[in-house]
C-alpha positions as CSV (number, residue, x, y, z in Angstrom):
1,X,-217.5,-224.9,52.4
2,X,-218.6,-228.9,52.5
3,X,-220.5,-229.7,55.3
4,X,-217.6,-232.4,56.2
5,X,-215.1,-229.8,56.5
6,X,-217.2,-227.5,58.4
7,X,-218.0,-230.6,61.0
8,X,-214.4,-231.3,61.6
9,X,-213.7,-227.8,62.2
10,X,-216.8,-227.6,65.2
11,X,-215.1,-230.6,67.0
12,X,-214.5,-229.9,70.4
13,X,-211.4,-232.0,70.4
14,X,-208.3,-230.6,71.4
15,X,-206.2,-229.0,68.8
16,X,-210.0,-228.0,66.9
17,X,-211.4,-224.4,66.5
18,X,-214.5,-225.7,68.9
19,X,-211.7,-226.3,71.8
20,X,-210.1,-222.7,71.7
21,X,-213.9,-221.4,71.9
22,X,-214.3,-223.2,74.9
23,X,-210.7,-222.1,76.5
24,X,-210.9,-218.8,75.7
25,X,-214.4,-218.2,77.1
26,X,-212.8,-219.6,80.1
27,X,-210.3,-217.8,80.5
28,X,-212.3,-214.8,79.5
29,X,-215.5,-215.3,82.6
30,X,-211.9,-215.4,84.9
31,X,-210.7,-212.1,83.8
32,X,-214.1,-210.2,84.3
33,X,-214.5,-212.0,87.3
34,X,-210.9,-210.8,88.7
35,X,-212.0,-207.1,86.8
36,X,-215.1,-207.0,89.0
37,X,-212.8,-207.3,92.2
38,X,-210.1,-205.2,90.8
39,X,-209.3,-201.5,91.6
40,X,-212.7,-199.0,92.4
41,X,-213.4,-196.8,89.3
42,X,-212.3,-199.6,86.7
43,X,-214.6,-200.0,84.0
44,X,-215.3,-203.8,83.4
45,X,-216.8,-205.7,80.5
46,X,-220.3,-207.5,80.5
47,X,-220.1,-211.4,79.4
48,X,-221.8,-210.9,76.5
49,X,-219.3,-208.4,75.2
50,X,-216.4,-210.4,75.8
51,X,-218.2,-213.6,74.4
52,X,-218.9,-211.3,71.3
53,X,-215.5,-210.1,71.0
54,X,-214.3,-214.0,71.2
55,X,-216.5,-215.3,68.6
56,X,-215.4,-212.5,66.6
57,X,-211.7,-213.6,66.9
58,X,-212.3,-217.4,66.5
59,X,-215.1,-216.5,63.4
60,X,-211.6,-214.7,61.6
61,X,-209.1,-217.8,62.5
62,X,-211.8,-219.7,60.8
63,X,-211.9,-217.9,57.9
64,X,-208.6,-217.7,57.8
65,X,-208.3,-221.6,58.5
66,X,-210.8,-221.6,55.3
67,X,-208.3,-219.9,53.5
68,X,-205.9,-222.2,53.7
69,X,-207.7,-225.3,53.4
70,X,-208.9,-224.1,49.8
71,X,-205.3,-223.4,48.7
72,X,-203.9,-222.7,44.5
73,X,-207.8,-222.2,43.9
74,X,-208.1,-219.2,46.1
75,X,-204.7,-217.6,45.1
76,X,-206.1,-217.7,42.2
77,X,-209.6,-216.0,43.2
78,X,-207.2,-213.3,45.2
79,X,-205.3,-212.4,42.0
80,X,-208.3,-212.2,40.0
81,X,-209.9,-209.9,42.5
82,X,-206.7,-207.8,42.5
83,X,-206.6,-207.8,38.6
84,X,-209.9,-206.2,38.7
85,X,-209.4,-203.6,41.5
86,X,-206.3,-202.3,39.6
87,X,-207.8,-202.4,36.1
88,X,-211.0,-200.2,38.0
89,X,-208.1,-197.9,39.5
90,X,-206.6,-197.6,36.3
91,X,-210.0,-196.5,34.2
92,X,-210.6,-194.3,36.9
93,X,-206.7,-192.7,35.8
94,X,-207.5,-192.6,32.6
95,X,-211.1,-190.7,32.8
96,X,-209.1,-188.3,34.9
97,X,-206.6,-187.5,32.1
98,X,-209.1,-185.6,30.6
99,X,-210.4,-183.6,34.4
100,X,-210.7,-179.7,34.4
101,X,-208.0,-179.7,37.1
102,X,-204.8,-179.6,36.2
103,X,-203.7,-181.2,39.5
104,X,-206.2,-184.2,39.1
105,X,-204.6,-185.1,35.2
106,X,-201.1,-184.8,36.6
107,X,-202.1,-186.8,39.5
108,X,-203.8,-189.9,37.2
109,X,-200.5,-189.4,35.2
110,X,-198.3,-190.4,38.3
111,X,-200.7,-193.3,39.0
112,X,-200.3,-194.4,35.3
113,X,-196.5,-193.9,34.7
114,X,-196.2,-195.9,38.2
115,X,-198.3,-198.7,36.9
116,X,-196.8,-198.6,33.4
117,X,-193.7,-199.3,35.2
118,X,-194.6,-201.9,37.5
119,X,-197.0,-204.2,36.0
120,X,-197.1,-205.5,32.3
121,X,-200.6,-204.9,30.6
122,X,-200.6,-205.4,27.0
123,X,-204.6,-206.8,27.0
124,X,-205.8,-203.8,29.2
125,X,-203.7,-201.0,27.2
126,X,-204.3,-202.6,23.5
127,X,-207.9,-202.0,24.1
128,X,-207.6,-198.7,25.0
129,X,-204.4,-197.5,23.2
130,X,-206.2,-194.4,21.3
131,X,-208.3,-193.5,23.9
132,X,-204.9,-193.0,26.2
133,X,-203.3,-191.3,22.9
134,X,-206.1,-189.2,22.4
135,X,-205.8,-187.7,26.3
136,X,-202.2,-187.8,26.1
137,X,-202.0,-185.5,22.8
138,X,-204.4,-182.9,24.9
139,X,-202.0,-183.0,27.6
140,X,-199.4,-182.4,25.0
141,X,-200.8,-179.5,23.3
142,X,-202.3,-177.4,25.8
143,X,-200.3,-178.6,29.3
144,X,-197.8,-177.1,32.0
145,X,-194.7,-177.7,31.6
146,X,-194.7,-180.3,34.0
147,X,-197.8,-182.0,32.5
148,X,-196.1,-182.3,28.9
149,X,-193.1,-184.2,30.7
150,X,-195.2,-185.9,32.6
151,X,-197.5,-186.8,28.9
152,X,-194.2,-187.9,27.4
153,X,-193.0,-190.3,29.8
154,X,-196.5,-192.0,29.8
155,X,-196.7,-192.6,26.3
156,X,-192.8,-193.9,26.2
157,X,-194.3,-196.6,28.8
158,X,-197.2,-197.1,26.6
159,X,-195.2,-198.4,23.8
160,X,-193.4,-200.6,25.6
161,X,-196.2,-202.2,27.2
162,X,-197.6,-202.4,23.8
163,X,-194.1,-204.2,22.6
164,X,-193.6,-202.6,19.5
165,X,-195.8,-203.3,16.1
166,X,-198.5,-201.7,14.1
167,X,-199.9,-200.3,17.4
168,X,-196.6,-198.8,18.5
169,X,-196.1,-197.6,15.1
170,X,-199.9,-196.3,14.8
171,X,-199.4,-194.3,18.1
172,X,-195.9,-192.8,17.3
173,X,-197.0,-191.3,14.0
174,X,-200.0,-189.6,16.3
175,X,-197.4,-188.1,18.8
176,X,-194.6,-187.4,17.1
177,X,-195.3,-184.3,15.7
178,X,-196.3,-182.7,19.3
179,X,-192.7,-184.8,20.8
180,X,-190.6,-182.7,18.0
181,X,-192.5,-179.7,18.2
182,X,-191.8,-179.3,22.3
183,X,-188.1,-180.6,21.4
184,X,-187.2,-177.6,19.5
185,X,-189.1,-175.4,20.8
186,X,-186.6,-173.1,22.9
187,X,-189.1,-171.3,25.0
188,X,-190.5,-175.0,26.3
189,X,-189.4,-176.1,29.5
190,X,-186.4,-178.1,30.0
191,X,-188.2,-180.7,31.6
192,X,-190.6,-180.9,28.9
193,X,-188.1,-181.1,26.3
194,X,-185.9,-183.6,27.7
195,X,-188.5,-185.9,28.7
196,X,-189.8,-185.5,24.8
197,X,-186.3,-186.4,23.8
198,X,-186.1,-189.4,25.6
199,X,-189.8,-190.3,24.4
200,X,-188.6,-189.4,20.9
201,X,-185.7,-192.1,20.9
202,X,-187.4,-195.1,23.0
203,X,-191.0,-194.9,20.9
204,X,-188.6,-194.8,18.0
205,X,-186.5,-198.0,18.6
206,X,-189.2,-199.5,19.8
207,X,-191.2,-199.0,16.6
208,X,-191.5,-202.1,14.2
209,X,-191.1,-199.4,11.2
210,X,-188.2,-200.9,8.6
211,X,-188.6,-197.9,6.1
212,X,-186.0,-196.2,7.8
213,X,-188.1,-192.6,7.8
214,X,-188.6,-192.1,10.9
215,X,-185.2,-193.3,11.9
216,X,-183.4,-190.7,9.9
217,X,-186.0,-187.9,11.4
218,X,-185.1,-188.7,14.5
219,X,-181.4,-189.3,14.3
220,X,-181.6,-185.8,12.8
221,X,-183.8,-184.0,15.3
222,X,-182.2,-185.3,18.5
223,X,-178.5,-184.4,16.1
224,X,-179.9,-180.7,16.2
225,X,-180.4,-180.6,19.8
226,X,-176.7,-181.8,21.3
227,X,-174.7,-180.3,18.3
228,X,-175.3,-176.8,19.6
229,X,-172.6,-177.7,22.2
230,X,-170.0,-178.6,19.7
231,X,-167.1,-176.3,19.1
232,X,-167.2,-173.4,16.8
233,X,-165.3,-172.8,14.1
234,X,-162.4,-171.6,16.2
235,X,-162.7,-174.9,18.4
236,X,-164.3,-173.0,21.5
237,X,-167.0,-174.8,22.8
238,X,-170.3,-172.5,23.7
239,X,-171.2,-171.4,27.5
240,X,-174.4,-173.6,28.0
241,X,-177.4,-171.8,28.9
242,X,-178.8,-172.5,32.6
243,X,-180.4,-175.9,32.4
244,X,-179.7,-176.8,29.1
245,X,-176.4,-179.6,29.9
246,X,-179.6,-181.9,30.8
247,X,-181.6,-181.3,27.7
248,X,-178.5,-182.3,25.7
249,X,-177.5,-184.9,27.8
250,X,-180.8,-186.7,27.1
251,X,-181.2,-186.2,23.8
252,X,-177.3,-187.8,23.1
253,X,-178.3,-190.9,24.8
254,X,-181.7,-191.1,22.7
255,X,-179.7,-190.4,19.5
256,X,-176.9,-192.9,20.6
257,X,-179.2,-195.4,21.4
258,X,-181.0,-195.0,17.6
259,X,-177.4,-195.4,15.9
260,X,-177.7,-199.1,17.4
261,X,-180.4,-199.6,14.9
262,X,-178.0,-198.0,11.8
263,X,-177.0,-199.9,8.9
264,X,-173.7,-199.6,8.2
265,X,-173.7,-197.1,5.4
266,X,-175.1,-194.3,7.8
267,X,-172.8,-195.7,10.7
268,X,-169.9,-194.5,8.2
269,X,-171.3,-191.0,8.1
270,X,-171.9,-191.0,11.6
271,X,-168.8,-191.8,12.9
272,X,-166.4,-189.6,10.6
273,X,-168.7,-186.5,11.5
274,X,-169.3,-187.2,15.1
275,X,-166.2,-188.4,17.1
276,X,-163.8,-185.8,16.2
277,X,-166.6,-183.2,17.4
278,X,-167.8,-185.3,20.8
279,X,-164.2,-185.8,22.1
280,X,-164.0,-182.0,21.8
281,X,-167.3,-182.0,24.0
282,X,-165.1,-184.0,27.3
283,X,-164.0,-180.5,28.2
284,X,-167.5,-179.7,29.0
285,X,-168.2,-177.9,32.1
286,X,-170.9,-180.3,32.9
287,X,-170.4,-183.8,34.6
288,X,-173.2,-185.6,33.5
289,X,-173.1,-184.2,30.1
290,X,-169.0,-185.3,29.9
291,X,-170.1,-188.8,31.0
292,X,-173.0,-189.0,28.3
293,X,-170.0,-187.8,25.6
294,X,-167.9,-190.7,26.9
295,X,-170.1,-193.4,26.9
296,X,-171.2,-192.4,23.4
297,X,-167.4,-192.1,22.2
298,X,-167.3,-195.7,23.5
299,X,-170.0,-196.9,22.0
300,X,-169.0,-195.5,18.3
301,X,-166.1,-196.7,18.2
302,X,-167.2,-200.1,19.2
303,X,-169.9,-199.9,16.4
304,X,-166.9,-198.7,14.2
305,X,-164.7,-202.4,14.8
306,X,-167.7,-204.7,14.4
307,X,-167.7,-203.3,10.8
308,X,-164.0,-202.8,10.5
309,X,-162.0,-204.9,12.7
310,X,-158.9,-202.7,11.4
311,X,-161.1,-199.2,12.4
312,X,-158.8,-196.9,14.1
313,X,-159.8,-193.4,15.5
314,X,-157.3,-190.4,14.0
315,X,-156.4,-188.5,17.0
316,X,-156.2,-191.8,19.2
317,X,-153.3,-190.3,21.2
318,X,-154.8,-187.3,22.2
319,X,-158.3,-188.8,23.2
320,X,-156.6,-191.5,25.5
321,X,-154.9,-188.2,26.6
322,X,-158.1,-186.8,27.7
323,X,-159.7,-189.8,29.2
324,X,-156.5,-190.3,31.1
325,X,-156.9,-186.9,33.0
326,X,-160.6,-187.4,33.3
327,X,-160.3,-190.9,34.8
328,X,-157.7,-189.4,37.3
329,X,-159.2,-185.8,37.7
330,X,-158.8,-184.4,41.3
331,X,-160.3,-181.2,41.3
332,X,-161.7,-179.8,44.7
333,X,-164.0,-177.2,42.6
334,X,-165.8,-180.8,41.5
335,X,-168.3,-182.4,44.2
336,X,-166.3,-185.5,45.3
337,X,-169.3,-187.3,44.1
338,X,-169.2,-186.6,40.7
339,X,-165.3,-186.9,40.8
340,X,-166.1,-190.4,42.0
341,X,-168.6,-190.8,39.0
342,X,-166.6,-189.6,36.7
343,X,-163.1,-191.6,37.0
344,X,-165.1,-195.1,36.9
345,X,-166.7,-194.1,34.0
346,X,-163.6,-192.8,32.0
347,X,-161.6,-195.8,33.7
348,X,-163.8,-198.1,31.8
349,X,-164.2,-195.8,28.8
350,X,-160.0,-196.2,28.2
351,X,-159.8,-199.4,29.1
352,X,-162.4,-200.0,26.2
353,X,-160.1,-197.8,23.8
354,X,-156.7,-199.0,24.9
355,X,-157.3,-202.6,25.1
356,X,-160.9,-203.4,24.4
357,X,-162.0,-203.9,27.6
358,X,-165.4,-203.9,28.6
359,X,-165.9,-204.6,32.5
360,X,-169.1,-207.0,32.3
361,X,-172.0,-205.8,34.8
362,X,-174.8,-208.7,35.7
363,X,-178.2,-207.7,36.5
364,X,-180.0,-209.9,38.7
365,X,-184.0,-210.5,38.4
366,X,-186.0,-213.3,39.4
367,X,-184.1,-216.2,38.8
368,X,-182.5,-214.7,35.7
369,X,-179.9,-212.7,35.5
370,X,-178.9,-210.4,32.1
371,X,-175.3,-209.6,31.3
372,X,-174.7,-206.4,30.2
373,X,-171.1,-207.4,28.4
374,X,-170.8,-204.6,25.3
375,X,-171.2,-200.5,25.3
376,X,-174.7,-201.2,22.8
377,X,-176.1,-203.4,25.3
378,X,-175.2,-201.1,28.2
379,X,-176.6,-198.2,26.3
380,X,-179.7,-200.1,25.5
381,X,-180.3,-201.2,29.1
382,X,-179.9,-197.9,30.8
383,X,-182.3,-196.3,28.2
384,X,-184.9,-198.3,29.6
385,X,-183.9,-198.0,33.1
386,X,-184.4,-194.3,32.8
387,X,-187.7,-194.5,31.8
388,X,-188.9,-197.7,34.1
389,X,-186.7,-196.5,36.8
390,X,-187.4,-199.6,39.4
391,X,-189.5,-201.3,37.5
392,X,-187.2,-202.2,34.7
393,X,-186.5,-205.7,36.5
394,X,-189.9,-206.4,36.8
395,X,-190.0,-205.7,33.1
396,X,-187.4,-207.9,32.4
397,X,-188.8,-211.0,33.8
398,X,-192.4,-210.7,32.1
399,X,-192.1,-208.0,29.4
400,X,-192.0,-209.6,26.1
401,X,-190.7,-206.9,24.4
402,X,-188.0,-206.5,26.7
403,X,-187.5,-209.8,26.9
404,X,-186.9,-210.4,23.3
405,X,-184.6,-207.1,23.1
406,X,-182.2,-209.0,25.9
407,X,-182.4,-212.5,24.0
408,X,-184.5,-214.1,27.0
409,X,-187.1,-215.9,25.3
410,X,-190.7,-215.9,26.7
411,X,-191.3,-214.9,30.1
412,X,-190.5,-218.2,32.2
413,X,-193.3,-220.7,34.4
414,X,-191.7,-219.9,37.9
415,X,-192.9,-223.1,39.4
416,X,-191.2,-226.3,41.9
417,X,-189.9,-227.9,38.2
418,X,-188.3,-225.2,36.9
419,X,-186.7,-224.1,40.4
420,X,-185.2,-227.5,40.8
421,X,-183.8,-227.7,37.6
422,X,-181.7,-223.9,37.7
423,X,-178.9,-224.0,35.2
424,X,-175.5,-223.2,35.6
425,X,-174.6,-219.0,35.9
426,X,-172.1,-220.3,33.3
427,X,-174.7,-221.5,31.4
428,X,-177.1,-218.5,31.8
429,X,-174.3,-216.4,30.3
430,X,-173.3,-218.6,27.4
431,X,-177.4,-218.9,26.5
432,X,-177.9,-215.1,27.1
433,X,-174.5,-213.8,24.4
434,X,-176.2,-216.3,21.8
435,X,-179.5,-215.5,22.5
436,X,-178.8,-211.4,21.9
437,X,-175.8,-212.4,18.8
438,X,-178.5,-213.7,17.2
439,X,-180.9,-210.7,17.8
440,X,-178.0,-208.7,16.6
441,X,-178.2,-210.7,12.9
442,X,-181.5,-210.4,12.7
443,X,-181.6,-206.8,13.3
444,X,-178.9,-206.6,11.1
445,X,-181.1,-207.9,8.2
446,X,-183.5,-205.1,9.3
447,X,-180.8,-202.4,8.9
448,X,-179.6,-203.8,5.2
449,X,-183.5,-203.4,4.3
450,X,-183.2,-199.6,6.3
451,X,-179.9,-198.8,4.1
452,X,-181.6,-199.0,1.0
453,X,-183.5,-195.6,1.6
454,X,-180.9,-193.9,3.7
């Protein structure tokens, strides 16, 4: 501190630092005084305690004074010393990934997939990608149950902090193998598989890969999980084993979030084989499952007019049928909750079908807000709300992946300018459609250079 600022702060002048010493020994040597004539058996304090304890109070409103005095330049010391502190935490997590207890790794994997979720850092993780995919793998092969969901989650995050590219790509070749192994394997648990599922499709879409490969092994693994609940031959659909409506409800949403990335060739196949067979599935017995089925229905079909604006669906009747009693169903046997659930998502689901009529939803962050205005945008937002869970705002505002996904451009300078210059909401919206119509082309140029090995 300069010797100037430290004399103007020792002033005795009213108002100063040096003044409130001088009142509040005062006012102190009148309390003990009054203590010493108080009550018999009262303890009371020497002088030189309660001068101790007031320079102790007036040496941390100095300080503090200090503080704010030195202003921006010690922010930017605090955040520094913060940035530190968590990246210590953080290689401390990371060491204990690979601890004897099995209650210390699922412990750092907590701390990570929290951290992951709240904070965005690329420069941190790039340096130590394989050393996190290496511990990650071990959890994967020789884990709980709980540990290889846990394992799966973490590395989803890790390629999203990453953003996609050669060091997404790099990791995903290392993991997938273990991800599809746990998938199909029937005597994993559920949690395990469905949290590989979801791994399977986010790592997957996040990938820079344009080959197409590992785009059709996924479609294709996830396809082999959810089809067991499609009707036989006779059209009965199967009773679902305990547990398992929430393995294939997760892996439909990862597969129906890869078919965004389709070219239009494999969109063909995939809608003449799969819509007859999902509207089948809204007489599952499951509510969640029956709302994933919906939503994907939804979202085919409006895949099927952007490359046909004449595309039609052959039993059009009977599916408006079927959402009609699902977006009015009544029945007490059903949790009033999941009744609730279930008729706004069918309301919206017919509406779509009928009419195409998609009810816009506006998600607020920051000073930004995204617009979540088509079933492919919807889909693609909640698949990364279900792995960020309430960090996915966060993430929106300063992930550069996710920003460029959404058509926000580079995370934005928050500072006086920019706050008293705010555009229009209007304006927002009519900047954000653009902004992801034109990531739609360009992934469409992408998906012309996928069709040519699918």
């Amino acid at each position: 501190m300069p010797r100037s600022k430290m004399g103007k702060r020792g002033s005795g002048k009213p108002g100063s630092l040096r003044h409130e010493v001088l009142q509040l020994q005062l006012s102190a040597k009148a309390s003990l005084k009054g203590a010493k004539n108080g009550v018999k058996g009262e303890s009371a304090a020497s002088d030189d305690e309660l001068t101790s304890d007031i320079l102790s109070h007036c040496s941390s409103a100095s300080e503090s004074t200090s503080v704010l005095e030195e202003g921006p330049g010690s922010e930017q010391v605090d955040e520094q010393t913060a940035q530190e502190e968590t990246e210590d935490k953080l290689k401390q997590c990371i060491d204990n990934l690979t601890d004897k207890s099995a209650k210390t790794r699922l412990a750092a994997l907590e701390s990570l997939r929290q951290a992951f979720s709240s904070r965005v850092l690329y420069d941190f993780l790039t340096e130590r990608r394989f050393t996190i995919s290496d511990c990650l793998e071990r959890s994967l092969r020789k884990g709980s149950g709980e540990e290889k969901a846990a394992s799966a989650t973490v590395f989803a995050l890790l390629c999203i902090q990453l953003g996609g590219g050669d060091e997404v790509e790099e990791g995903f070749k290392m993991l997938r193998p273990l991800l599809t192994a746990i998938l199909i394997d029937s005597s994993a648990s559920i949690a395990a598989r469905q949290s590989c599922a979801r791994a399977l499709g986010m790592c997957c879409y996040v990938s820079s890969a344009e080959d197409g490969e590992d785009l059709i092994k996924s479609l294709a693994l996830l396809e082999s999980v959810f089809m067991s609940t499609y009707p036989n031959g006779e059209g009965v659909l199967p009773t679902p084993k305990p547990g398992s409506p929430a393995l294939h409800t997760a892996a439909l949403q990862a597969w129906s979030l890869l078919v965004t990335l389709c070219p239009t060739s494999r969109l063909t196949v995939v809608l003449n084989h799969h819509l007859p067979k999902l509207q089948a599935c809204l007489q599952s017995s499951d509510v969640n499952y029956r709302i994933a089925v919906g939503e994907t229905i939804a979202l085919l079909v409006e895949l099927g007019r952007e490359i046909d604006e004449e595309f039609e669906l052959d039993d059009s009747e009977g599916l408006c049928e079927c959402l009609k009693s699902l977006a009015t169903d009544g029945n007490k046997h059903r949790a009033k909750n999941d009744r609730r659930k279930q008729r706004s998502i069918f309301r919206e689901v017919l509406h779509y079908i009928e009419n195409e009529d998609f009810t816009e939803e506006k998600i607020r962050f920051g000073m930004e807000n995204v617009y979540i205005d088509s079933w492919m945008r919807r889909r693609i937002y909640d698949a990364f709300k279900e792995i960020l869970e309430s960090g996915v705002r966060h993430q929106l505002q300063f992930n550069p992946l996710l920003r460029d996904i959404f058509g926000l451009g580079p995370p934005p300078i928050l500072d006086a300018t920019v706050k008293a210059n705010k555009i229009s909401r209007f304006e927002k919206h009519l900047f954000n459609s653009a902004a992801f119509k034109a990531r739609t082309k360009q992934r469409n140029k992408v998906r012309d250079k996928r069709a040519d090995v699918m």
